[in-house]
C-alpha positions in Angstrom: 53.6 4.3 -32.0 53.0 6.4 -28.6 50.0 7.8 -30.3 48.3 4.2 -31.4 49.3 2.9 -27.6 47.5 5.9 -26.4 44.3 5.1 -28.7 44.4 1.5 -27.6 44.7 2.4 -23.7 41.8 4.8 -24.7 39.5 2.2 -25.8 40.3 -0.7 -22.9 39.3 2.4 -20.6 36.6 2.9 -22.2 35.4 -0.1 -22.7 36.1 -1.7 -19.4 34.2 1.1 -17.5 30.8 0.2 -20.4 31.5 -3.1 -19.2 31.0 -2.1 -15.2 28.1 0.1 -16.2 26.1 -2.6 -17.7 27.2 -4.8 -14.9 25.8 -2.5 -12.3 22.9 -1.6 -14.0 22.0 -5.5 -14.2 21.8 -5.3 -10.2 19.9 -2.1 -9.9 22.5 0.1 -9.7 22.3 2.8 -12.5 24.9 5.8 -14.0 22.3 8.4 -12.2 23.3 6.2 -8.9 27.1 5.7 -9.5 27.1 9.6 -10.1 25.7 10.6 -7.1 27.9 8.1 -5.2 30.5 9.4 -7.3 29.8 12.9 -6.0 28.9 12.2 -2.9 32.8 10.7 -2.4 34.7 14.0 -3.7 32.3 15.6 -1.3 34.6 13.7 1.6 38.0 13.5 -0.7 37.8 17.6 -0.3 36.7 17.7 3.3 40.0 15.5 3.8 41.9 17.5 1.8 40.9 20.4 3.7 41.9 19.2 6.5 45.0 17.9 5.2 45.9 21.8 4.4 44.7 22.9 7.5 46.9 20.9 9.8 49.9 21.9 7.0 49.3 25.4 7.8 49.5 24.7 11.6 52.6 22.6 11.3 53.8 25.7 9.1 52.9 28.0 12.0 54.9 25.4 14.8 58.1 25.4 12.4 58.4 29.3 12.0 58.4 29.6 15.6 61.0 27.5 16.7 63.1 28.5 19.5 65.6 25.9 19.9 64.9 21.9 20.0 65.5 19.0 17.5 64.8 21.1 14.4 65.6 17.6 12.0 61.9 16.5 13.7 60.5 20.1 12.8 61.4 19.0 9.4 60.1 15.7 9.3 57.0 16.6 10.5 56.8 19.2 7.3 57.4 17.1 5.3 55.1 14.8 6.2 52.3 17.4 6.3 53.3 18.1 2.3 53.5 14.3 1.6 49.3 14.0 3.2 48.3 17.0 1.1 50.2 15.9 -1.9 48.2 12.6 -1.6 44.6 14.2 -0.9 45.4 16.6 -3.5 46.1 13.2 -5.9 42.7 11.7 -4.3 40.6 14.9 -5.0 41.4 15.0 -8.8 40.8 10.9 -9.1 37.7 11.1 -7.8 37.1 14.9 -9.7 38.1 12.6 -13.0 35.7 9.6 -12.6 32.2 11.8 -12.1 33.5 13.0 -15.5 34.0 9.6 -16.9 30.3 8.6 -15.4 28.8 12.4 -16.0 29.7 11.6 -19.8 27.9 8.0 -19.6 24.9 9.2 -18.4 24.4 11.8 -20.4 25.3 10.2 -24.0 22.9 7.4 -22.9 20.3 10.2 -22.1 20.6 11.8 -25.0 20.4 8.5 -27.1 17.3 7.2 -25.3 15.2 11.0 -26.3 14.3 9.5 -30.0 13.1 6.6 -28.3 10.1 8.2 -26.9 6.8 7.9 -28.9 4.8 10.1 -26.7 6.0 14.2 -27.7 5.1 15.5 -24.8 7.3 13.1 -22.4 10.2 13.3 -24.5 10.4 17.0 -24.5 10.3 17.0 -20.8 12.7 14.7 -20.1 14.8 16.3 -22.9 14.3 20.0 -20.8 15.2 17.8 -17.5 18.3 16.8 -19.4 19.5 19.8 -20.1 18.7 21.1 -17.1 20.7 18.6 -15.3 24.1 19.0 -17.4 24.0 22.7 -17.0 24.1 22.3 -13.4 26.2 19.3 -13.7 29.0 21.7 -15.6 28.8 24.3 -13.4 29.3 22.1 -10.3 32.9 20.3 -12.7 34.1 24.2 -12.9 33.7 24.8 -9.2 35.5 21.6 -8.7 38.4 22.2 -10.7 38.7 25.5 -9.6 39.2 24.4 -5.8 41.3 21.5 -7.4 43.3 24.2 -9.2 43.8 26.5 -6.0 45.3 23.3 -4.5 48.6 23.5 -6.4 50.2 26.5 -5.8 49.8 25.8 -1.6 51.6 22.2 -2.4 54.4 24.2 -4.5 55.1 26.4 -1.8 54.9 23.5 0.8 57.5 21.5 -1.3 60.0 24.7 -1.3 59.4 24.8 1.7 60.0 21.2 2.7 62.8 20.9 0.2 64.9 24.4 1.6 64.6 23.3 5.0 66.0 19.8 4.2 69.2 21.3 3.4 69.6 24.4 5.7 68.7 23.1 9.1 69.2 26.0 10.8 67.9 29.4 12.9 68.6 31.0 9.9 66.6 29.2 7.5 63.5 29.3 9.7 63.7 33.3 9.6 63.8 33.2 5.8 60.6 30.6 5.9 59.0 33.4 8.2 58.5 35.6 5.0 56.5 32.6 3.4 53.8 31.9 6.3 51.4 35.1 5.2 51.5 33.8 1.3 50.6 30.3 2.3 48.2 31.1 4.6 46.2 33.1 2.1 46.4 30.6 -0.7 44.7 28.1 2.1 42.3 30.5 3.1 41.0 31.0 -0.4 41.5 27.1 -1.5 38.6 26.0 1.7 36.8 28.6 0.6 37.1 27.0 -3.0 36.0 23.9 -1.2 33.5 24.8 0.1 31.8 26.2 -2.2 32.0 22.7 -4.6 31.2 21.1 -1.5 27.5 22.7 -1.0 27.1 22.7 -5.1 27.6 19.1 -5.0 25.2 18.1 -2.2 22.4 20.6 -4.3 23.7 18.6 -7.1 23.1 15.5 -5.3 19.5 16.4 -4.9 18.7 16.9 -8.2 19.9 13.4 -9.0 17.7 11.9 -6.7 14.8 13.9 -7.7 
């Protein structure tokens, strides 16, 4: 039963988002566009996110060194700055997920419109563009679920983090965090540098659409 509910869900997806495609495309608006805007969107979800992790780290850096105060609003504010990046993270992998579903669309209808072509020589460039265009295309979805992927170790140590504090609001438990700061601060460090490196494939990416 799970398994036939699945399938169903599968096919309303599916066939709600052919629906939207054909709607946009009768006002101009084709799958090469909604890609590109589609990109173009995760381009900002990870410079949020980015920021998101950046001002976690900073908060990180406050909490370690405090030297008396109201340490419950120490932890509130960490655990705010875990409950932001947990909802960029969640935004960076909805909008990672629907340039697949569109990617997909695009590139079935591509394929499909090939042995429509009469003239040889057309077809067998536009068939070369094609290919040329999911190759990049994949290599820009790796890069972007890499940086996703480097996302969730920072937001497991951020929860600990939150979560130990919560019940040990003390000196003592902000010496034990202290050991933490260096291994956080590295996986940061190499999830902007994932980043950006999605980042500036998608705006090459970008290009190519529009070319």
């Amino acid at each position: 039963m799970r398994i036939i509910l699945l399938v169903m869900s599968m096919l309303l997806l599916t066939s709600c988002q052919s629906a939207y495609y054909s709607t946009m495309e009768k006002v101009g608006v084709h799958k090469r566009d909604i890609l590109a805007d589609r990109v173009d969107k995760a381009q900002d979800a990870q410079q949020d996110a980015q920021q998101e992790f950046k001002s976690a780290l900073e908060q990180f850096s406050t909490l370690i060194k405090f030297d008396g105060g109201d340490l419950q609003k120490q932890y509130e504010l960490t655990d705010d700055q875990y409950q932001a990046c947990n909802e960029a993270a969640a935004n960076v992998s909805e909008r990672i997920n629907s340039i697949e579903d569109v990617a997909e669309a695009l590139f079935d209808e591509w394929q499909e419109e090939l042995d429509m072509y009469s003239n040889a020589k057309l077809k067998q460039d536009s068939a070369a563009k094609l290919k040329s265009t999911k190759r990049q295309y994949q290599q820009l979805l790796s890069t972007m679920r890499q940086a996703e992927a480097s996302m969730a170790p920072v937001l497991d140590s951020l929860r600990d983090n939150s979560l130990y504090l919560k019940h040990n609001l003390n000196a003592q438990a902000i010496g034990a965090l202290r050991n933490e700061f260096a291994s956080i601060e590295r996986d940061i460090t190499l999830l902007i540098r994932n980043m950006n490196k999605a980042i500036s494939e998608s705006q090459q990416f970008i290009a190519t659409l529009k070319q």
